[in-house]
N, C-alpha and C positions, 0 to 999 in steps of 0.2 A: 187585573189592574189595567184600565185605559190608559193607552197612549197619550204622551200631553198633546193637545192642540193648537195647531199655530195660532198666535192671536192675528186683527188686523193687518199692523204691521209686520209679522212675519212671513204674510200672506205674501202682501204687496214686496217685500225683499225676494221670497219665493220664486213669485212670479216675474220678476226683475231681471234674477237669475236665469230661468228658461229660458226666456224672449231675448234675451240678450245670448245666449248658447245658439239659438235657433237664427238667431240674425249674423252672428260668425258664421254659420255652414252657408247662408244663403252669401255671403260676400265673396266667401273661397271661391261658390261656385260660379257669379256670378262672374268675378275675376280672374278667374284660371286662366282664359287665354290668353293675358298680358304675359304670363308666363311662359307660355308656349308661344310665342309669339314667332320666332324665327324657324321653329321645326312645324308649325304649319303652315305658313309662305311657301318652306322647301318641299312639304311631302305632296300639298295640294296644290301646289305651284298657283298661287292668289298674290296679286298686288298688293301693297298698302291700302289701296282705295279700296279694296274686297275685304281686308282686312278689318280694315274699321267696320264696314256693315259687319262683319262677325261680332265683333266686341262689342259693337254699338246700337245699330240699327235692327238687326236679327234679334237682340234681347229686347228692345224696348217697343217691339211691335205690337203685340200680345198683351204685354205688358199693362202699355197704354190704354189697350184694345177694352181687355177686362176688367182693369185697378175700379172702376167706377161701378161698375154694374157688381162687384164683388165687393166691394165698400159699402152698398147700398144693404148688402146680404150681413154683414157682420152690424152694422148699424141694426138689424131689424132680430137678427137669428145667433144662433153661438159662435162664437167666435176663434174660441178652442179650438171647433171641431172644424172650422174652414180653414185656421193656421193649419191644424194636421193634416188635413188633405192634399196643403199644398206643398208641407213640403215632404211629404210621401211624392207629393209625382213632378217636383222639381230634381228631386233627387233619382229617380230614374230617367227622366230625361238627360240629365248631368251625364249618367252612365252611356247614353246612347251618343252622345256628345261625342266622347271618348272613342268609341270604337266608328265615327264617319269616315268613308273612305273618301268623300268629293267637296267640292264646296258647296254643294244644293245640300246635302245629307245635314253638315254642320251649319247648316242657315238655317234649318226647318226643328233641328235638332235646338238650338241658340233658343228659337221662334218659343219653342216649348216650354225650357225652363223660366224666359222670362213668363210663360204664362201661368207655371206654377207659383214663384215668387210676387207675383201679385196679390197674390191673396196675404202676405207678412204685412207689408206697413200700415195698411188703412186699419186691421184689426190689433194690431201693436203697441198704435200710440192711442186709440180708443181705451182700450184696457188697461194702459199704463193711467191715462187720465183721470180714468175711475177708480183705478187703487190708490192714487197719491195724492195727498194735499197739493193745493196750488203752490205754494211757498218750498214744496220738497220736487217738482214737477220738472225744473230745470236737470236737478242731479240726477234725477230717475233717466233721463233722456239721454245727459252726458256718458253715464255710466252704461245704456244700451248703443251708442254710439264710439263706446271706447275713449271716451273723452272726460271720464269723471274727475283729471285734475284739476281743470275750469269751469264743470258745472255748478258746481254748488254755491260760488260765491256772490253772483248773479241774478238772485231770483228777482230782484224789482226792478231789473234796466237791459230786458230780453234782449228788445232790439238794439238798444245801444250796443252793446255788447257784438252782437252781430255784426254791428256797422265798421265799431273800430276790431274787430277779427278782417271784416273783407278790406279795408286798408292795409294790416299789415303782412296780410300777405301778396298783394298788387306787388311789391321790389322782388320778393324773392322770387315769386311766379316767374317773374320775367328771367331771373339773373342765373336760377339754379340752371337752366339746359345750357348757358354758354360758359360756364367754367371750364377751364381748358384742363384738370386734374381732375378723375373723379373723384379724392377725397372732399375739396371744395363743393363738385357736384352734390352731392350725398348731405352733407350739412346743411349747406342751403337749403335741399330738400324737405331736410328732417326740419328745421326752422318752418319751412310753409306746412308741413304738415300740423306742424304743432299749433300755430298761427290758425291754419283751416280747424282744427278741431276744439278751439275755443270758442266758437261760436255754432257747432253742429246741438250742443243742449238747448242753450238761450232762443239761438232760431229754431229749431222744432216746439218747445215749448210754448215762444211765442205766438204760435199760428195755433195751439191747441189752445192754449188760455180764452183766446175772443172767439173760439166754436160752439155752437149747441150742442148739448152731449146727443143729439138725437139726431147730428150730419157729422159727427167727428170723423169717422170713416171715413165716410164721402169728399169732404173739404182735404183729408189727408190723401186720399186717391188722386183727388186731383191735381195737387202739389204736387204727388208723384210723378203724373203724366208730365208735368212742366219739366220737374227737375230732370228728369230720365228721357226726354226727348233733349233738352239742350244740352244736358253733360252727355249723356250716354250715347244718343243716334246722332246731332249734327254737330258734336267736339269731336269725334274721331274722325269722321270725315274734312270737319273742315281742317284739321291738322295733315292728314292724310293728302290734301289736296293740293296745297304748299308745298307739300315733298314732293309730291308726284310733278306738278306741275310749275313748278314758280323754284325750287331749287333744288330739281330734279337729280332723288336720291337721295340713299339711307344718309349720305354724310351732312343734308338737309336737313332731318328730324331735328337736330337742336333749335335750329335755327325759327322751323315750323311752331315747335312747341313757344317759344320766348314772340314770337309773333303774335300768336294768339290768344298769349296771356297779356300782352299789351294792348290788343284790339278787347278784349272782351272783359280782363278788370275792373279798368274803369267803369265799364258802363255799369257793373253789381254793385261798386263804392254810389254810383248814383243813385240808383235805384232806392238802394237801403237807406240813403239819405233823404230822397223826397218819401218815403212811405213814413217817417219817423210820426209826423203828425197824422195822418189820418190813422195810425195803428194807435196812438195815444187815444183818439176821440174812439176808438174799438176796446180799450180795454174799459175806458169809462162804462162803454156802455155794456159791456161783460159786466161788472162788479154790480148793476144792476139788478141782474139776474137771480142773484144769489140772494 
């Protein structure tokens, strides 16, 4: 007696599942040093300012370096078997990570895993695109971004959606590092994260909806180098730099973070504001297509 076979949609749930497993290990590994953050300062004796290129600038090197030319690969070739590969050797670099005794070692070690994780996103939202209807496209996204309370209800007003997410979380970006209680801190937070994670579906969706499936990759790569050079390589530094330099010391960190979410909110509530219309006259021309 044959095994039943998954239909379509149990494919597409399947594969949902995976890539969504596969995107958890690659955020632990990508994030672990936040966690470690004071026992590598003390054991490698590294500034803030070194620090951030750890977390920051070491990962999104590589990163940047490869997303496009490896986007171009899954756009053209399997995509499975470039997700596998990479995170087979993200994940030993992760390992080597762990055992660096200097800060060259854990720079080059960083350098690494962001080059194995380059090869997830471009072929991620590729593959999600072609398993899901347009209209199921938002939730798919949400739920691989851990955000499926807010995906689903959104599929016809992406970027709106996006817009009023990066509004509300401008107050609390600012407000959560100066509570003087860390229970107040903590709330606040959890508030902007939640706030950030209702528009992480709609805006990935968004940018996949108006792509040809035959650059999704590529367009997705290149988002990546944007996103991961200004979150990842010049946010830690430029926070980093503030402590260092402008309210010099750890008891400055609050102060840095709530600076630079006042300098650099704003301008993402603009941005997503003026893009509103020409991303309308991109979808028109999407529905075209079909």
């Amino acid at each position: 007696m044959q095994a039943p076979v998954l239909g379509a949609r149990g494919r597409a749930y399947y594969t949902l599942a995976v890539l969504t497993g596969a995107l958890l290990v690659a955020t632990i590994d990508k994030g672990v040093l936040s966690v470690l953050v004071e026992y590598i300062k003390r054991d490698l004796h590294v500034t803030d300012t070194q620090f951030s290129l750890l977390s920051g600038f070491a990962f999104v090197f590589f990163y940047a370096l490869l997303g496009l030319p490896i986007a171009r690969l899954a756009d053209r070739h399997s995509r499975r078997l470039i997700i596998g590969l990479g995170v087979a050797f993200w994940s030993i670099t992760t390992v080597l990570s762990g055992i660096a005794q200097s800060f060259q070692q854990l720079f080059w070690a960083r350098v690494a895993v962001g080059a194995g994780e380059s090869s997830l996103a471009p072929a991620t939202y590729s593959i999600l695109t072609d398993s899901f209807p347009r209209d199921r496209l938002p939730m798919a996204i949400a739920v691989l971004s851990l955000g499926f309370v807010c995906g689903g209800g959104f599929d016809d007003a992406n970027l709106r959606v996006l817009q009023m997410a990066t509004v509300a979380v401008l107050p609390t970006s600012i407000l959560y590092p100066l509570m003087p209680a860390p229970t107040a801190a903590l709330s606040l937070y959890a508030l902007n994260v939640f706030f950030a994670s209702v528009g992480i579906g709609p805006g990935n969706a968004a940018l996949q909806i108006v792509t040809p499936n035959q650059m999704r990759g590529q367009i997705r790569a290149l988002f990546q180098l944007v996103f991961n050079f200004v979150g990842f390589a010049i946010g830690p530094v430029f926070v980093a730099l503030f402590t260092d330099h402008v309210f010099h010391g750890q008891d400055g960190v609050r102060y840095s973070l709530s600076v630079a979410a006042a300098i650099t909110c704003p301008l993402a509530v603009a941005l997503t504001w003026w893009g509103t219309k020409p991303y309308a006259q991109s979808v028109v021309r999407a529905a075209a297509w079909e």
